[in-house]
SENUNU-931271 format. One record per residue (C-alpha): x, y, z. Coordinates in steps of 0.02 Angstrom, whole numbers. Example, Ala and Ser with C-alpha at 12.3 -4.5 7.8 and 13.67 -1.06 7.14 Angstrom:
# SENUNU-931271
> 615  -225  390
> 684  -53  357
***
This chain:
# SENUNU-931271
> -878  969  875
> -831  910  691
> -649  892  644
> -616  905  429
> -514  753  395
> -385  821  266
> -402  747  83
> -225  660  97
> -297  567  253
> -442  516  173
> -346  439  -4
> -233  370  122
> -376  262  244
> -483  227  101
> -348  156  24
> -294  68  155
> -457  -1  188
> -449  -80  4
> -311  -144  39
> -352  -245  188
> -544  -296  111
> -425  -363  -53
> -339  -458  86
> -485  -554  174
> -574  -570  8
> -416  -685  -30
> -411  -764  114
> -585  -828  88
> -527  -864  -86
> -404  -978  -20
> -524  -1063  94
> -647  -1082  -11
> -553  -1156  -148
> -474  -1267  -48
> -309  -1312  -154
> -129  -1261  -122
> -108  -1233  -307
> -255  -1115  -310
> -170  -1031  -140
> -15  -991  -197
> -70  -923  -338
> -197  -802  -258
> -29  -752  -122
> 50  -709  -277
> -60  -599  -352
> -81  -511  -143
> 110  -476  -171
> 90  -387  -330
> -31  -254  -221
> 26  -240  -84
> 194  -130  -141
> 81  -41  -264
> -33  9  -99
> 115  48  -3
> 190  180  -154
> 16  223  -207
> -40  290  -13
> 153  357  28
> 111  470  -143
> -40  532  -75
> 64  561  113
> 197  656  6
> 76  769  -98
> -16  801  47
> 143  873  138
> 221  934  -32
> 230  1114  18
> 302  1075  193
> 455  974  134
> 635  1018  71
> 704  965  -88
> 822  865  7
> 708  757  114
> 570  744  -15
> 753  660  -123
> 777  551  36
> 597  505  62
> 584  433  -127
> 753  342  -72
> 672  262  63
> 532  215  -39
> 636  122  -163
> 739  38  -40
> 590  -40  35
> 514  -97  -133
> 664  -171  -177
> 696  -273  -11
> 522  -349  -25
> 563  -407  -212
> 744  -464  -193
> 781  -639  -133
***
């Protein structure tokens, strides 16, 4: 009848959720102060947390699964990580 939600799933949700309620809350931001100025600067700061959700909830996802992985694919997962960070940041 009840099904225990692991921790990892919770962090991982929760901090999703965050995420996405730092997202409107800009978005209002923007509308409310009306200004493209004021905009862009608001967008700016939404790209400085959106890569530190993305590493911050993968971290959770990796500890959570720590004791399932290899050496090897926890290397390539890290890899992946850092590949995407760094195509979101390069122009």
């Amino acid at each position: 009848m009840f099904t225990i939600l692991e921790k990892a799933i919770i962090g991982m949700a929760l901090l999703r959720i965050l995420s996405g309620c730092i997202e409107i809350f800009a978005a209002y931001l923007m509308i409310r102060f009306n200004e493209v100025e004021k905009a862009l600067i608001i967008n700016t700061s939404l790209a400085l947390i959106g890569p530190l959700i993305l590493v911050i909830t993968t971290a959770i996802g990796i500890f959570g699964i720590a004791d399932k992985l290899s050496f090897g694919k926890f290397f390539w997962i890290i890899i992946g990580v850092g590949f995407i960070l760094y195509g979101v940041k390069s122009n």
